[in-house]
C-alpha positions as CSV (number, residue, x, y, z in Angstrom):
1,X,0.0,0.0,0.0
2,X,1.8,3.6,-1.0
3,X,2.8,5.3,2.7
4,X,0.9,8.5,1.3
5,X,-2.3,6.1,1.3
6,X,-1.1,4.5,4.2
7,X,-1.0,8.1,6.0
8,X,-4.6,8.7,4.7
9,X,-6.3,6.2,6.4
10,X,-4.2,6.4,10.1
11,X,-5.2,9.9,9.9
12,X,-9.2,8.5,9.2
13,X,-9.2,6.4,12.2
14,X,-7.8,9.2,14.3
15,X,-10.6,11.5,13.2
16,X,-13.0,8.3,13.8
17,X,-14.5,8.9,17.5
18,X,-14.6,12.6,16.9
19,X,-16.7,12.2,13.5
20,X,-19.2,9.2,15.5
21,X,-19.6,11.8,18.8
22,X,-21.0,14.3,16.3
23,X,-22.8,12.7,14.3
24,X,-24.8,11.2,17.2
25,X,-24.8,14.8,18.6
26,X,-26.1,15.9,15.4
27,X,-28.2,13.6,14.7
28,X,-30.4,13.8,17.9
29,X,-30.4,17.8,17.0
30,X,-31.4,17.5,13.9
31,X,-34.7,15.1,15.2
32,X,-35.9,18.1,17.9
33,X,-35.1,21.2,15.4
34,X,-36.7,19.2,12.4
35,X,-38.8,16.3,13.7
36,X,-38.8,12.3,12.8
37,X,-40.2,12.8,9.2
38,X,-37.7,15.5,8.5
39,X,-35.0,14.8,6.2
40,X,-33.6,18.0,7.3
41,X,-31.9,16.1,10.5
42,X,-29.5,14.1,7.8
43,X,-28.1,16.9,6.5
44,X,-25.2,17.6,9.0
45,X,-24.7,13.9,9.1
46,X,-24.1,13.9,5.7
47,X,-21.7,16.6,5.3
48,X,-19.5,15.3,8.5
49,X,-19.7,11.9,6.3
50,X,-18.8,13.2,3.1
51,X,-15.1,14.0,5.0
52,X,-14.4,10.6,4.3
53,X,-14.9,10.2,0.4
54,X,-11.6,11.0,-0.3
55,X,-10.1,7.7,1.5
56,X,-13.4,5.7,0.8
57,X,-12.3,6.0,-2.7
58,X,-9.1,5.7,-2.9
59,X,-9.2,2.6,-0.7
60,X,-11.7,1.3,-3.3
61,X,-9.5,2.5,-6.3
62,X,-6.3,0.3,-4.7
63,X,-7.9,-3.0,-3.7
64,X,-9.8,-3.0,-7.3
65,X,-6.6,-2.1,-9.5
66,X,-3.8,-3.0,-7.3
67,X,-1.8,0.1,-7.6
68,X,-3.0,3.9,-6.9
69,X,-1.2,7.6,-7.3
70,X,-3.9,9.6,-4.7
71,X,-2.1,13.1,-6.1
72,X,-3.6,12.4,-9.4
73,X,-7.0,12.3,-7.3
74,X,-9.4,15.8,-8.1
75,X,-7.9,18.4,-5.5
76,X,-11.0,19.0,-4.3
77,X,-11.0,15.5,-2.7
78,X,-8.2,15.9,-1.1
79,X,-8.8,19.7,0.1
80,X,-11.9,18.3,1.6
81,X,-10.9,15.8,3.7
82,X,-7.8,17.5,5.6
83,X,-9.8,20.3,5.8
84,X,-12.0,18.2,7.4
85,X,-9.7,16.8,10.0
86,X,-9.5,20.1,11.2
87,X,-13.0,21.3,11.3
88,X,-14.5,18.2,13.2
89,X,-11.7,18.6,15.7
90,X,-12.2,22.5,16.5
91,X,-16.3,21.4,16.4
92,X,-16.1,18.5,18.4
93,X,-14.1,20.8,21.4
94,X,-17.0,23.7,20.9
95,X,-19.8,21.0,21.0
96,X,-18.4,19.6,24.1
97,X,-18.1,22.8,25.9
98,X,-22.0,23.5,25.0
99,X,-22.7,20.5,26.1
100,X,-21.0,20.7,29.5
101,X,-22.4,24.2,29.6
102,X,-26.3,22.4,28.9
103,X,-25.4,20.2,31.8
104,X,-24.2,22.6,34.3
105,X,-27.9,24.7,33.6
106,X,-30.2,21.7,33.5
107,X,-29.2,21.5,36.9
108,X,-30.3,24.6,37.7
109,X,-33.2,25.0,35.2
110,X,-36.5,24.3,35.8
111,X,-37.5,24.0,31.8
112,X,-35.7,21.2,30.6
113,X,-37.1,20.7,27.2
114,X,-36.6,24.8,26.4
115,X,-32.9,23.9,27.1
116,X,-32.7,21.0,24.8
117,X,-34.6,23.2,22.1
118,X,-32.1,26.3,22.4
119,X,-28.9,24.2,23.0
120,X,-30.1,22.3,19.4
121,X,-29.9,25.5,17.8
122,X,-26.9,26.5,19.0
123,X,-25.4,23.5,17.8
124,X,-26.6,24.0,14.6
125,X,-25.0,27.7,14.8
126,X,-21.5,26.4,15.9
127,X,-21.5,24.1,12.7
128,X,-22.1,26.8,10.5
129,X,-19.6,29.3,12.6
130,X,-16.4,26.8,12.9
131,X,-16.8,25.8,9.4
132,X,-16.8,29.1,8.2
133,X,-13.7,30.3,10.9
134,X,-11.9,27.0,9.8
135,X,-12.6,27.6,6.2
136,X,-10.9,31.0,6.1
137,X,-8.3,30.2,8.8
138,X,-6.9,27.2,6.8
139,X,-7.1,29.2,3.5
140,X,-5.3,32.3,4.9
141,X,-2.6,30.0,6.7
142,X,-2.0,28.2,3.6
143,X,-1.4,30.9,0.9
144,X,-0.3,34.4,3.7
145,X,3.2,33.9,3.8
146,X,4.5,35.2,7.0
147,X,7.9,37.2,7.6
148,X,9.4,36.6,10.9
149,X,12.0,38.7,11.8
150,X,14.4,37.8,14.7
151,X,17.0,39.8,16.1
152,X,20.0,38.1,17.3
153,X,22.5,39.6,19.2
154,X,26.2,38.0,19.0
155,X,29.4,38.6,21.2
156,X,32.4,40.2,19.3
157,X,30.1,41.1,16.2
158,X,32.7,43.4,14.1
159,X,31.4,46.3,12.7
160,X,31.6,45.1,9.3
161,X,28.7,42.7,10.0
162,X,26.4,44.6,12.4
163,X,23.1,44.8,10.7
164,X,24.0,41.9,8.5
165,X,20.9,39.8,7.5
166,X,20.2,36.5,6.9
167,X,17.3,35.3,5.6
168,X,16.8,31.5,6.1
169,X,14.2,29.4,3.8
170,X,13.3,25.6,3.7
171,X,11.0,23.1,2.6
172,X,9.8,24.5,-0.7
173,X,8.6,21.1,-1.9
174,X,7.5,21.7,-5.6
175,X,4.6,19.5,-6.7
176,X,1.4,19.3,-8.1
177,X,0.0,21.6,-5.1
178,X,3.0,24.0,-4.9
179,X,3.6,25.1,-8.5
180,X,5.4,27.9,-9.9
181,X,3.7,30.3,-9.5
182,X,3.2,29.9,-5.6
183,X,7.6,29.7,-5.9
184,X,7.9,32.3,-7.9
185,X,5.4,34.5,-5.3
186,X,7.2,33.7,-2.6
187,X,10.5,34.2,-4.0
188,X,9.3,37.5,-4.5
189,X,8.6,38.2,-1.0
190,X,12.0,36.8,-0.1
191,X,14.0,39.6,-2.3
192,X,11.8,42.3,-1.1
193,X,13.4,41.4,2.3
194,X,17.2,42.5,0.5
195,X,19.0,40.2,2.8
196,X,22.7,40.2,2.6
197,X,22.9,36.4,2.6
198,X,20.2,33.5,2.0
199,X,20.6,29.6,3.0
200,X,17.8,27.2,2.2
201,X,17.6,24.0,4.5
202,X,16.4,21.6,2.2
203,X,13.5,20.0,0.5
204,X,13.8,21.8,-2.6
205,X,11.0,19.2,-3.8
206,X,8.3,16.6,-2.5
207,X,8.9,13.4,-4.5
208,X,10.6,12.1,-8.1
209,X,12.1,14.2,-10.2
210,X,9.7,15.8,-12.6
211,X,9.3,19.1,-10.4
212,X,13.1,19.3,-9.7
213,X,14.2,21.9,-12.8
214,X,11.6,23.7,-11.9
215,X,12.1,24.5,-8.2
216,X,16.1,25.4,-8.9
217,X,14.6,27.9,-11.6
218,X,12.4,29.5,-9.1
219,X,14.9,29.2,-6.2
220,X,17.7,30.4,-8.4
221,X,16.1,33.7,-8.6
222,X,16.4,34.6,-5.2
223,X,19.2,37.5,-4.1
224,X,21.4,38.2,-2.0
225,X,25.1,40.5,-1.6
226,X,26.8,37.1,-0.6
227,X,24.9,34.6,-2.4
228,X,22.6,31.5,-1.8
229,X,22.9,28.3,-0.3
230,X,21.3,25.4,0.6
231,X,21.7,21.6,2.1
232,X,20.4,18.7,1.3
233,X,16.8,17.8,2.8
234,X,15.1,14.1,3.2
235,X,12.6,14.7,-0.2
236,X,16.2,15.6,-2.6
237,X,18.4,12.6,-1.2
238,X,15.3,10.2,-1.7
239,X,14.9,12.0,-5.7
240,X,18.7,12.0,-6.1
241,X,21.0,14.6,-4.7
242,X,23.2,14.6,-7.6
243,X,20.5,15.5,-9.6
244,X,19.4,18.0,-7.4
245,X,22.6,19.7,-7.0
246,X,23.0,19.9,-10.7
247,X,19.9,21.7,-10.9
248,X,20.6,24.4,-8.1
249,X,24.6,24.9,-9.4
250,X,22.9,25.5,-12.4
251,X,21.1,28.1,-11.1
252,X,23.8,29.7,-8.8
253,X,23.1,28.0,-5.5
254,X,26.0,26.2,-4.0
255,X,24.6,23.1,-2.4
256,X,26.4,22.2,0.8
257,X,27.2,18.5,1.5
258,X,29.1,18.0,4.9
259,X,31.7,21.0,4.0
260,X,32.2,24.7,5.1
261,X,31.6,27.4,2.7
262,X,33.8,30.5,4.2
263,X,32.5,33.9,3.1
264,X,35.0,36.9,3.0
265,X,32.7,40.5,4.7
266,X,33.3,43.7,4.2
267,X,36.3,43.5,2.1
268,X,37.9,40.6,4.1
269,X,37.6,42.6,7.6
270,X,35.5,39.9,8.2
271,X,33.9,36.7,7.5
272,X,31.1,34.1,8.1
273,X,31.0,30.0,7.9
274,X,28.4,28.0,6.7
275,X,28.5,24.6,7.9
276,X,26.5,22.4,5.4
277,X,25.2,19.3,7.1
278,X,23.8,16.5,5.5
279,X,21.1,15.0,8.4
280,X,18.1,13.4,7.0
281,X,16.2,10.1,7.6
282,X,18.3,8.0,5.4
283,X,21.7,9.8,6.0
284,X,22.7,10.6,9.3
285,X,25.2,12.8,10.1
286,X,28.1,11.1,11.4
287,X,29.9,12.8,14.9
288,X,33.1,12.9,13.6
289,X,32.2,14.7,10.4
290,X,30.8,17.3,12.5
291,X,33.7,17.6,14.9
292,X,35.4,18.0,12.4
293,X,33.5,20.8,9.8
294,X,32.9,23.2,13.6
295,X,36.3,23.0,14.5
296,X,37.9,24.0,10.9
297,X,34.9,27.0,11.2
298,X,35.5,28.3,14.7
299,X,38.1,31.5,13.6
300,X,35.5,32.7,11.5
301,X,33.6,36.1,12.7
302,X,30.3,34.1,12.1
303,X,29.9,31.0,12.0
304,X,26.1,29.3,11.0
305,X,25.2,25.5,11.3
306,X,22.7,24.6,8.9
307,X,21.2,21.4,8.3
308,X,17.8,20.1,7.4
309,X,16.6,18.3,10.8
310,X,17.7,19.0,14.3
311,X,19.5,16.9,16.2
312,X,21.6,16.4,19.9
313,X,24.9,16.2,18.3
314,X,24.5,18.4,16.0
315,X,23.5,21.2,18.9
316,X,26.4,19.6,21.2
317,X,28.5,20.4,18.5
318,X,27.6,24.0,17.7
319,X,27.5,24.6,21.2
320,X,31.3,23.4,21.8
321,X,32.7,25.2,18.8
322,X,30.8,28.4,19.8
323,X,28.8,29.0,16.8
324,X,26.5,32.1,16.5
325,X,23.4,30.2,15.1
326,X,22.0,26.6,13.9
327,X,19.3,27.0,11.3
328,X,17.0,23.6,10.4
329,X,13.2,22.5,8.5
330,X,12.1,19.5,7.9
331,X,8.7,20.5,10.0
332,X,7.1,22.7,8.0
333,X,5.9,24.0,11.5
334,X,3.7,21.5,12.2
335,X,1.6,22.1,9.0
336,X,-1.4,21.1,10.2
337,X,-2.1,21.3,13.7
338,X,-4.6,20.1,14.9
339,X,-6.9,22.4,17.7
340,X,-8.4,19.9,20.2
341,X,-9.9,21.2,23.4
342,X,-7.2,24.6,23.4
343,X,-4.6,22.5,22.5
344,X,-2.6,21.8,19.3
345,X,-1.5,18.5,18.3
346,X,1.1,17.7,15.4
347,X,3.0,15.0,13.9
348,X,6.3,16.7,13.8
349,X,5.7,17.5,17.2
350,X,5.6,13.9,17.9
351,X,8.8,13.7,16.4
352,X,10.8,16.6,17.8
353,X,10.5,19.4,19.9
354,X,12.0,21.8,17.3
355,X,8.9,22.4,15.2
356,X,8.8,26.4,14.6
357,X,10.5,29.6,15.5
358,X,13.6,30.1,17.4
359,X,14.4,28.1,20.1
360,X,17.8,28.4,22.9
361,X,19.9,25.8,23.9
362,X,22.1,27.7,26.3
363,X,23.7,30.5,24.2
364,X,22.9,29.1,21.0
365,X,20.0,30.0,19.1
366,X,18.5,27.3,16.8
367,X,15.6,28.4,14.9
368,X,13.5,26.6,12.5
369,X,11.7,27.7,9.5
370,X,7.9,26.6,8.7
371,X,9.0,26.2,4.9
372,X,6.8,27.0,2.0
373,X,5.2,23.6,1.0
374,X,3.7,20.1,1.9
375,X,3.8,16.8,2.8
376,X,1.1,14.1,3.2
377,X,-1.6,17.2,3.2
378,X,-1.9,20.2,1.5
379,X,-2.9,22.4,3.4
380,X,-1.6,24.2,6.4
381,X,-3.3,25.2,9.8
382,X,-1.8,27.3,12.0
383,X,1.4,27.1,10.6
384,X,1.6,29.5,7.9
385,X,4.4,29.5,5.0
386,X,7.6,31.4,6.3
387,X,10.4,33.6,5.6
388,X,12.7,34.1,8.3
389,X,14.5,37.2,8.7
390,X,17.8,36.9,10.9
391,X,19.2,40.3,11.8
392,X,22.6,40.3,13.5
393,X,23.3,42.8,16.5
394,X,26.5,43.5,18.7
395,X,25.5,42.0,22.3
């Protein structure tokens, strides 16, 4: 079975005993707003239902024909049902607080069936009101690219590279759902920043090759004084690094593969290290490698770790080679998380507690970028698409 179907239907059964709560809440509404007869009282049920055609089908579609690409599937389909993940878990926490709220004044209510007449209809009014606020939410969190700007202020910063900014990308992951155009845009928004020095930490596409020349075109068009440049992320080593370093030196960005890439500032009073670091689930990182890039960077002015996941040794490293900053994806910061009684569940964060933003371990700063594109669904909920601004300070 392909691991995106796979995904699909874990993520179905997760989403199961939320779905069967409302629908028998629902259901029983629908009866006293509509009556017995009514077929009025199906019509929720149906919609909350209708969440599922998208792995109904393609589990059909796979057990008929034995084989199955779900991202040829009508987008619609698959817009419908992550969208739907989110809306019966920000419903189901609304329609348990009116429910513990009925409860609590039934106690002290002398009109019991008034109650269960006006709690119905407000039922039916938080279905229309979180669909809507989920709706709009999910749609502005997936196209608004955000620009978070961080200020980071760094002992013995020479004067040369006060103010300098870096502006750190990842995870543009060029497919079917992030085309071209949505690159191109947010490309755009990238040189508007006029950073002074750009690395991209991987993921420069989601799966096979097809969408690779295109991605390098649109991520070769970014800007920068001192040039742009990237590592490898889990999506290119599975396609083929080789293939996807081709494609970004053909476009001017110098792909990093466990090496340093020493850049002279201000007319060599100066300079910055970028530590490439190749740490993904099929190539790990090994310690001595790392020892051994951090201690040829440490007499650089600034010196930036940059890798696409997070991990112990590589902070352990940074830390004992005092560099200024670790910069990491992978996470696309959280994508899709999930609002369940005021809290937010994702699967990265079941993975790692590096998931968005900056972060300190000790004096080192490790911040990680939300990314651009997708993986498994696509769409994004609260976890917007970022650009993150880095500006460098004197401490």
């Amino acid at each position: 079975m392909p691991w995106l179907l796979r995904m699909t239907l874990w993520v179905s059964l997760l989403m199961m005993p939320a779905v069967l709560y409302l629908l028998w809440r629902f259901f029983v509404s629908g009866r006293k707003l509509f009556g017995d007869t009514s077929g009025g009282r199906f019509v929720l049920p149906i919609v909350l239902c209708s969440f599922y055609l998208f792995p109904f089908i393609a589990s059909m579609d796979f057990y008929i024909s034995g084989g199955i690409d779900v991202l040829k599937y009508p987008k619609v389909l698959t817009y419908w049902f992550w969208g739907g993940l989110v809306f019966v878990f920000q419903l189901a926490t609304w329609v348990l607080v009116s429910d513990g709220l009925k409860s609590l004044i039934r106690l002290f209510a002398g009109r019991k069936k008034q109650v269960e007449h006006i709690h119905s209809r407000v039922l039916l009014l938080l279905f229309v009101l979180v669909f809507c606020y989920t709706g709009w939410k999910t749609y502005r969190d997936t196209t608004h690219v955000v620009v978070e700007e961080i200020t980071l202020p760094v002992d013995d910063l020479p004067v040369s590279l006060q103010g300098f900014t870096i502006a750190h990308i990842s995870d543009i992951q060029g497919d079917e759902y992030t085309g071209q155009q949505d690159i191109a845009s947010y490309i755009k928004q990238l040189n508007q920043q006029h950073p002074d020095l750009i690395i991209f930490t991987g993921d420069l596409i989601s799966y096979g090759t097809d969408f690779i020349e295109m991605s390098a075109r649109e991520l070769g068009k970014a800007k920068a004084g001192y040039g742009v440049f990237a590592v490898v992320g889990d999506h290119d080593y599975w396609a083929g690094t080789a293939e996807v370093e081709k494609a970004l030196h053909q476009n001017g960005i110098r792909l990093l593969r466990d090496e340093n890439k020493v850049i002279p500032i201000g007319g060599g009073t100066a300079s910055a290290v970028i530590s490439g670091i190749t740490q993904v689930y099929s190539k790990r990182s090994s310690a001595a490698v790392v020892d051994s890039l951090f201690q040829d960077g440490k007499k650089a002015s600034l010196k930036i770790a940059a890798s696409h996941q997070v991990a112990d040794h590589l902070i352990a490293g940074a830390k004992g080679h005092d560099y200024d900053i670790m910069l990491a994806g992978h996470t696309h910061g959280g994508q899709i998380r999930v609002p369940f009684l005021g809290m937010n569940f994702s699967a990265s964060e079941r993975e790692t507690k590096y998931v968005s933003g900056l972060y300190w371990e000790d004096a080192l700063p490790v911040v990680v970028n939300n990314g651009l594109g997708f993986t498994l669904g696509p769409i994004r909920y609260d976890a917007p698409p970022t650009i993150t601004l880095v500006r460098l300070q004197k401490k």
